[in-house]
N, C-alpha and C positions, 0 to 999 in steps of 0.2 A: 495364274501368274501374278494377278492383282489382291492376290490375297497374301501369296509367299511375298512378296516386295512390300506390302505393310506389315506382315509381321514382322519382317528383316528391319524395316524401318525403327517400329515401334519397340523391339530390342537394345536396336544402337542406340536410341535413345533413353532407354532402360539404363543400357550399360553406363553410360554416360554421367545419368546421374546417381549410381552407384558409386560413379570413380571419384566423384567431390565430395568435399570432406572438411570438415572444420580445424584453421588453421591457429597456428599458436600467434600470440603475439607477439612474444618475447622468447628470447632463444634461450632466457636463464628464468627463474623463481619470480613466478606473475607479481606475486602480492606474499604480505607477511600476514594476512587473515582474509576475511569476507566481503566480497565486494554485493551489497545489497539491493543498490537502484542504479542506475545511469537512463538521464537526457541528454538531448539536444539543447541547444543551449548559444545565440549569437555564433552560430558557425563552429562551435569545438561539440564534441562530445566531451560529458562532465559527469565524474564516477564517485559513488562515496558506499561507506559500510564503515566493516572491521579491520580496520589498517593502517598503516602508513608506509607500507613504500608498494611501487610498484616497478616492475623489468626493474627495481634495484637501484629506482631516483625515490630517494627520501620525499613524501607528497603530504604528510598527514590524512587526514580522514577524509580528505576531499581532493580529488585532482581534475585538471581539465589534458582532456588528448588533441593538443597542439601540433602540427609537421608532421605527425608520427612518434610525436615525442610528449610520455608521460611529464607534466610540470604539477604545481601544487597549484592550484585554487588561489585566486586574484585576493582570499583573505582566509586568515588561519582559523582554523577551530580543533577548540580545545578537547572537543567531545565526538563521538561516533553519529554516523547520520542515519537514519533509516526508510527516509524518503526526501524528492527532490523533485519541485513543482512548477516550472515555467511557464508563466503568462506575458506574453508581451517584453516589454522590455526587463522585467522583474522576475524573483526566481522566488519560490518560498523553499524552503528548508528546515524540514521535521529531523530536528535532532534526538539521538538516543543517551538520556544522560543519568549513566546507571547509582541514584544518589536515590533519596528518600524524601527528598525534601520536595523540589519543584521542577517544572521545565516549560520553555516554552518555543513557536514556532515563529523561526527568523524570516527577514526579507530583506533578498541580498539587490538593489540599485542603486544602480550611479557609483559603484565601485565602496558601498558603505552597508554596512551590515548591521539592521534593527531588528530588536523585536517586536512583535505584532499583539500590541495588548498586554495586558494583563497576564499571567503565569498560571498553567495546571499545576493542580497540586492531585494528589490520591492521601485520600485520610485513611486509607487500610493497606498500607505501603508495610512493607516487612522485607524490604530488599530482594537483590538480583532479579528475578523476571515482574514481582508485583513492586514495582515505580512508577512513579509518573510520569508519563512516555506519549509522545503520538506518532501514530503510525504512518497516516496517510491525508493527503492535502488535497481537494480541489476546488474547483466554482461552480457553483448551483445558484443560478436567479442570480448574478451578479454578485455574489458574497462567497467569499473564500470560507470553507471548510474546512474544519480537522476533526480526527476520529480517534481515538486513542484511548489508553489506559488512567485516565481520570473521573474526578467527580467531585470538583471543586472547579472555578476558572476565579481567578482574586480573589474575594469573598460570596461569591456566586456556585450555587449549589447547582451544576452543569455535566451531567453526566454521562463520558464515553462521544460525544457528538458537540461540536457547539458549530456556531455560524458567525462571522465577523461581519457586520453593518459597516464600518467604516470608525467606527468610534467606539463599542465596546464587542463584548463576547455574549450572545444569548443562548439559551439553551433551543430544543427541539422538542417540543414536546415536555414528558419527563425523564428523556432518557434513556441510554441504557443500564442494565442491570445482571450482576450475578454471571455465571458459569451454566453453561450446558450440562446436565445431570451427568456425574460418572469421570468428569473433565477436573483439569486444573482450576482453581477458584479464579480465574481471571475472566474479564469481558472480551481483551483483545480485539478490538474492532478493526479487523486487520485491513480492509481496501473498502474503498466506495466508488459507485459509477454512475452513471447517469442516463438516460435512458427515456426517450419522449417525454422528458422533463419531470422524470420519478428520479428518486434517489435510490438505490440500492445497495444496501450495509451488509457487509459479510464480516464474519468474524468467530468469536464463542462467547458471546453473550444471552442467556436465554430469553430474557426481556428487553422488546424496545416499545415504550412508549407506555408500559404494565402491561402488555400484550407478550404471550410466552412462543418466542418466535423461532427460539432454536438456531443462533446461527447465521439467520439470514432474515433482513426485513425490507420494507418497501416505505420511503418515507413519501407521500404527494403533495406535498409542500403545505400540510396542515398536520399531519395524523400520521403515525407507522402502524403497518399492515403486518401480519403473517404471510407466508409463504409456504401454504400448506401446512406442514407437521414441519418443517424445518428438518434437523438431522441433527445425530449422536454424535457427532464429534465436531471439532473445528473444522471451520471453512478458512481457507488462506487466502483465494485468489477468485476473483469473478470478470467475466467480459459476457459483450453482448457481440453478438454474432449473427447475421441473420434474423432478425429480432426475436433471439432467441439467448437466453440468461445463461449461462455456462459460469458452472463454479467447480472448486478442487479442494482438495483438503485432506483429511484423515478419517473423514466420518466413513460409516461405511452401511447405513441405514436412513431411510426417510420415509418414517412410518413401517407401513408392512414392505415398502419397497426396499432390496437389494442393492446396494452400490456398490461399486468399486472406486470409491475418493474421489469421482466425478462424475456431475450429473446435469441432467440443465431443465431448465420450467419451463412446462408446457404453454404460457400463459391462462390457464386457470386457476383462476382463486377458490 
C-alpha cells in the first residue's frame, strides 16, 4: 500500500509539473526584433537587443519592466545593445554598433550616461558582423572587463580582451587572435566567467595569449592556458556549475571526442 500511495503521489506531482507552462507576456506582438540580455537592475528588470517597441510601447533599444509595464530606459540610445552589466549602484552597457569605425563600453550612474575610456576600434573591419563590437562585461580582481571584436583600444594595440585599472585600458597578455580553423574569420569572444579566481573566455578565437586554444581559454591572472584541444566550432555560452565548466555552442568535436554542442571539463589540463 506504501508503495501504490508514493507512486500515486510521485505522479500527481509529475502531472503537476507537466500542467505549467510558460506564460506570454503581452497579449499582442512582444517585440519588433531581438531581445539579447536582461538584468536586475535597482528593483526593475531592464531588457535591451534588436528593437524598439515592446507589448507595442515604443521603448527603443533599451527598456525597463516597471508595474508591469514596459517604459523606455531612464536614457536614450541610439544603437543596439548586446550586453548589460550591473555592479552596485552602476550598470555598464556593451553596445552593438554596427559601423566600421569605432565603439565603446558605457556607464550608466546617477541618471547620466559616460563612456568608459578610450574607444575599440578593429583595423580589419569590412562591415556587418566584422566591426568593432563587445560582447560581454565583467569584474575580475577589481577591474572591469570587456571581451569583444577588437584589436585596437585608442592607440593601444589590445586584442579581443582588455582590463580597465580606473584610468586607462590594458591589455592581457598578447591577446586574442584569428578564427578557429574551418569557422568565420572572427575572434568573437562571446562570454567570460570567473571561477576560483580564473577567468574563462569562450568564444571562436583560436589563440589566446600565442597559445592555440580553440575557443575556450583560462586566463590566471598572469598567462592564458589551453583547455585541452579546445573544439571545431564556436563556443557561445559557458557557466560553472558544480565546479564543473559547462559550455554550448556549434562545435561538435574536441579532439578525438564526440559532441553534441555541449560539453563541460573535467578539470584536467
Amino acid at each position: 500500500m506504501k508503495r501504490v500511495l508514493t507512486l500515486f503521489v510521485g505522479l500527481s506531482i509529475w502531472s503537476s509539473i507537466e500542467a505549467q507552462s510558460f506564460q506570454a507576456f503581452c497579449s499582442i506582438q512582444t517585440m519588433n526584433g531581438v531581445m539579447v540580455d536582461i538584468c536586475a537592475h535597482h528593483g526593475e528588470i531592464l531588457s535591451t537587443g534588436f528593437f524598439t517597441t515592446i507589448c507595442g510601447e515604443s521603448v527603443g533599444h533599451m527598456a525597463k519592466l516597471s508595474d508591469n509595464q514596459w517604459l523606455p530606459f531612464n536614457v536614450e540610445l541610439s544603437d543596439p545593445v548586446h550586453s548589460l552589466f550591473p555592479f552596485g549602484d552602476s550598470l555598464f552597457i556593451a553596445k552593438y554598433e554596427e559601423v566600421d569605425d569605432s565603439n565603446a563600453l558605457l556607464l550608466y550612474y546617477g541618471d547620466t550616461l559616460t563612456e568608459v575610456g578610450e574607444k575599440v576600434t578593429l583595423t580589419t573591419a569590412t562591415g556587418f558582423s566584422n566591426v568593432p563590437n563587445i560582447y560581454d562585461v565583467l569584474i575580475y580582481q577589481g577591474e572591469v572587463l570587456i571581451s569583444g571584436e577588437f584589436d585596437v583600444v585608442g592607440d593601444d594595440t589590445i586584442r579581443g580582451v582588455a582590463r580597465w585599472d580606473g584610468t586607462q585600458w590594458n591589455s592581457m597578455g598578447i591577446g586574442l587572435a584569428d578564427g578557429i580553423d574551418g569557422t568565420a574569420p572572427l575572434m568573437y569572444p562571446h562570454q567570460m566567467k570567473v571561477y576560483n579566481d580564473q577567468l574563462y573566455m569562450v568564444g571562436n578565437f583560436k589563440y589566446a595569449g600565442g597559445v592555440e586554444v580553440n575557443g575556450v581559454a583560462r586566463w590566471d591572472g598572469t598567462q592564458w592556458h589551453a583547455m585541452g584541444q579546445g573544439f571545431n566550432g564556436t563556443v557561445y555560452a559557458s557557466e560553472v556549475f558544480k565546479d564543473t565548466l559547462w559550455v554550448a555552442g556549434s562545435f561538435t568535436q574536441s579532439g578525438a571526442n564526440d559532441l553534441l554542442r555541449m560539453a563541460y571539463w573535467d578539470g584536467q589540463e
